[in-house]
N, C-alpha and C positions, 0 to 999 in steps of 0.2 A: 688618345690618352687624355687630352685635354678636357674632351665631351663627358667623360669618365668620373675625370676629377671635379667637373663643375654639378654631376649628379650627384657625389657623395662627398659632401666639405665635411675637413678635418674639422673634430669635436677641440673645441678651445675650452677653457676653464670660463671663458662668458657666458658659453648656454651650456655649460654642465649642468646636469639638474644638481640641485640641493637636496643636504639631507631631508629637507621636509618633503619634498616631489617623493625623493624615495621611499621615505617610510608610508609615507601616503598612497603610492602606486602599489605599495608591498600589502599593503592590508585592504586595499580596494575590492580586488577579489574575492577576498576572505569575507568581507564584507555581504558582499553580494548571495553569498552562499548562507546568509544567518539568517534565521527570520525577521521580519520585516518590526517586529516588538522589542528585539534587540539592538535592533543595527545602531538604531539612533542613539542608543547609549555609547553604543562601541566610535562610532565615529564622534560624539564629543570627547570620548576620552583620547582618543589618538588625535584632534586639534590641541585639545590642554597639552599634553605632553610636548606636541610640536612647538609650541611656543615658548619655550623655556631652551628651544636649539637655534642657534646660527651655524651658518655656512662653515665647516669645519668642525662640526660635533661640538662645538663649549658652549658649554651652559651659562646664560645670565642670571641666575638664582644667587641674589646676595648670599653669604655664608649669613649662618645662627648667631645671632650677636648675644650670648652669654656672657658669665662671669669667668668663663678660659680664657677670652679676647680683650677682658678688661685691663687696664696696667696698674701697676703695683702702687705701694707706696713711694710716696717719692722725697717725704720726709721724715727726718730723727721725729719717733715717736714714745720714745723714751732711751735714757742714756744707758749704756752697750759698756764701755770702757772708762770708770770714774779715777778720780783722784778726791782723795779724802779732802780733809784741811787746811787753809791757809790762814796765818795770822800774820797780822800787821802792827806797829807800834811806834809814836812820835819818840825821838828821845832831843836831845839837845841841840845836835847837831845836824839834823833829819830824819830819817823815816828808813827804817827796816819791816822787812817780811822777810816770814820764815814757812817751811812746807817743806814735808817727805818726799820722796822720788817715787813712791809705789804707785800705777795702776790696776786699778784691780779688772778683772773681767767676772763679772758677777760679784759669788762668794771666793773666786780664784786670784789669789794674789800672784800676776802674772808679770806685768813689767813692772822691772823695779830698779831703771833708771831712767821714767819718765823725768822730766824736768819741768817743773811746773812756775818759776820767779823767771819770765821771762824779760828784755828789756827796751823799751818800745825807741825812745831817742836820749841822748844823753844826760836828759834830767827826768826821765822819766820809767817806771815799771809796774810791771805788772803781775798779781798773781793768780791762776786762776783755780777753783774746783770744780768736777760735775766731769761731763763729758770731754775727753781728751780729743778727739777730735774736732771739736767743737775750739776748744781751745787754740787749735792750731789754727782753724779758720777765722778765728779774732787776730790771732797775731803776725797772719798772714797781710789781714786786710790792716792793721794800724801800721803793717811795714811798709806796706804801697803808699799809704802816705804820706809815711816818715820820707819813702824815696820821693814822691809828689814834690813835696815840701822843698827837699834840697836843690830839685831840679830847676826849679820855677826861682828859687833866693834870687836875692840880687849879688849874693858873692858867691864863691866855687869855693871859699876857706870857712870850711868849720868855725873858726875863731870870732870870724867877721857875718857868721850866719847868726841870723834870731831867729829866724822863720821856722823854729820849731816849737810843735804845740806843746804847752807845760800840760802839767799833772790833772790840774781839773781842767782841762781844751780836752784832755783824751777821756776823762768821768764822763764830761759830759756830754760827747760823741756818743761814746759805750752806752749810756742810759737811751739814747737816741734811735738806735743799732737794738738795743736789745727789747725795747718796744715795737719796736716795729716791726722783725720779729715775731713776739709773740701775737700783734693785734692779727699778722698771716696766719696763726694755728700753728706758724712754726718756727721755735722759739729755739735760742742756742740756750743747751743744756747747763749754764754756768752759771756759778757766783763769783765777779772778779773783782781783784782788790786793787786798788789804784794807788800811786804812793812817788810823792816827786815833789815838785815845787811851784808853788804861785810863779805868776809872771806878771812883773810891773808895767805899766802902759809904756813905759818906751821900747820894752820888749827884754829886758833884760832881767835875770830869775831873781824872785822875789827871796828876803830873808823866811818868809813865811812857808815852811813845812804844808804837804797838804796828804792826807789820809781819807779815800774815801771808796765807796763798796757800790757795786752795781750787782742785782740777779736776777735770774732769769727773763722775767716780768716786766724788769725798764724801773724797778725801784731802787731811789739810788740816797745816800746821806752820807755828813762824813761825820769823825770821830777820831782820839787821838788813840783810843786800841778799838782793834775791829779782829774778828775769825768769823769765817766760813764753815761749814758743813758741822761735820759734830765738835769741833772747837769752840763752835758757842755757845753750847749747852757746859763745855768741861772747862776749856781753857781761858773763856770768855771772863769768866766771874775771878778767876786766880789770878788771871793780871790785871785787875777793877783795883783788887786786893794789894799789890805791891806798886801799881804803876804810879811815878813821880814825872810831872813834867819837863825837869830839869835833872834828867838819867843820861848816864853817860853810857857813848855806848856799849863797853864793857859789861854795864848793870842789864842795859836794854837786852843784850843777844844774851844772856845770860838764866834773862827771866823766858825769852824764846824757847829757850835749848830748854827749861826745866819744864814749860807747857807741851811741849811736843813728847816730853818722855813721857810725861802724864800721859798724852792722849795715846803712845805705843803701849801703854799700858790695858787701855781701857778700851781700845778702838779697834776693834777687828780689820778694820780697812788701814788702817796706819802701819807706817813702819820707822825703825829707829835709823833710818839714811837718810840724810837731810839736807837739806840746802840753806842757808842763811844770804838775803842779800840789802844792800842797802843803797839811798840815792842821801848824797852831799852835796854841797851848794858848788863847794871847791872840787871836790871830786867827783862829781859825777856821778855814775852807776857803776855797784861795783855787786857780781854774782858769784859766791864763792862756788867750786865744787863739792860734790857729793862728798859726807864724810857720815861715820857712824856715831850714835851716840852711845856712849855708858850706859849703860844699864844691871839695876840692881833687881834681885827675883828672892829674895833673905826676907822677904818682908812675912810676920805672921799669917797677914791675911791670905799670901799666896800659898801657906805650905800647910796651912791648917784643912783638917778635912771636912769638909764643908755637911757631909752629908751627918758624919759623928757616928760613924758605924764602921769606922775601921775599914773603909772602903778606900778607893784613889781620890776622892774628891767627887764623882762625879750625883747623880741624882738615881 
């Protein structure tokens, strides 16, 4: 038995023959029986073939690198979910912004208790238009370092904290932020408005109100009325019109409320739910909730028929 076994050793996976032994033994034959004009085609084609197999049948043949294998976009390349309008305006005792709750999804007026006067640290806010998500991703990032900011202070009490950035520290981050941004090709979809208070060199907030606007691009200036998106083509010139630098705020939120009906009027993307908020030296930031405005629809222009043929109005 021994003599037996040393005549016929067991076959291991070491000298197993390979697919190529096989496929090559398997057509050998076949070979031999073609005419001798052919063969040589036939056996270059069964090496090509062989060499594209390892040990186990798989194939080394990269896959087709096409346009299926490419990857997508991987930036906002135009804004998806907007918010209309934001205005902004100096009055005596600081700085109010005002803006609608609606976002639209296209021509779809879809959320419509977006919230758009957000507020970055206690002397400071923000409002923004353009893409709402985009928006979330600024006030995401100026809260990390509002938290930064506190962590790092040298006291744990609010009171006894400076080491927060004033109004134009966060402009002129955002104009920073939002070039850079764009100079990548990929820019946050927004015009923001900035609104809070100087800071005097000891670090303690300035009498000096401050109003200023960043978009998309990293362009950035300030002014004591400022609006975004179709508010400064409407609303822009109507508060040029009445704005006093010594308004109370009574006057100031007042003449807000009457531009923003304006612009529910006129602005397909607007709407008459509102938010009103403002920063004071004394008090801080303060964001009212959503409320609705008045609104009057008696006017000729709207009931007259446009077309003058006794029709609904339309064309």
């Amino acid at each position: 038995l021994k003599d037996d076994a040393k005549k016929s050793p067991v076959r291991t996976s070491q000298n197993a023959p390979t697919p190529f032994q096989i496929l090559y033994f398997k057509y050998a034959t076949a070979i031999s029986t073609i005419p001798s004009s052919t063969s040589i085609l036939t056996t270059a084609l069964i090496l090509t073939m062989s060499l594209s197999l390892q040990p186990g049948g798989s194939s080394t043949r990269a896959p087709p690198t096409g346009t299926l294998s490419a990857p997508g976009n991987a930036v906002t390349t135009r804004p998806i979910t907007t918010g209309t309008s934001v205005l902004g305006i100096k009055y005596r005792d600081g700085v109010m912004l005002a803006a609608d709750t609606l976002c639209s999804y296209g021509s779809l007026a879809k959320y419509k208790n977006a919230r758009r006067l957000l507020p970055v640290n206690s002397r400071t806010l923000i409002g923004g238009s353009g893409e709402y998500s985009d928006l979330q991703a600024i006030d995401d990032l100026l809260r990390r370092n509002a938290l930064e900011d506190r962590c790092t202070a040298d006291s744990l009490y609010e009171e006894e904290n400076d080491a927060e950035d004033c109004a134009k520290e966060v402009w002129s981050y955002l104009r920073a932020v939002m070039y850079n941004r764009r100079s990548k090709m990929n820019p946050l979809w927004n015009d923001i408005v900035v609104a809070g208070f100087r800071q005097n060199d000891d670090g303690s907030t300035s009498e000096e109100p401050f109003l200023g606007i960043v978009d998309k691009i990293g362009t950035a200036y300030e002014d004591d009325i400022l609006a975004t998106g179709f508010g400064g083509y409407i609303a822009l010139p109507l508060m040029r019109e009445k704005y006093r630098p010594d308004m109370e705020e009574g006057e100031a939120r007042a003449l807000l409320e009457d531009s923003l009906r304006i612009l529910f009027y006129r602005d397909c993307r607007a709407l008459n739910r509102v938010q009103i908020a403002k920063v004071t030296r004394d008090g801080g930031v303060l964001v009212s909730d959503p409320y609705e405005l008045d609104t009057y629809w008696d006017f000729k222009g709207f009931v007259t028929n446009k077309g003058e043929m006794g029709t609904d109005g339309g064309w």
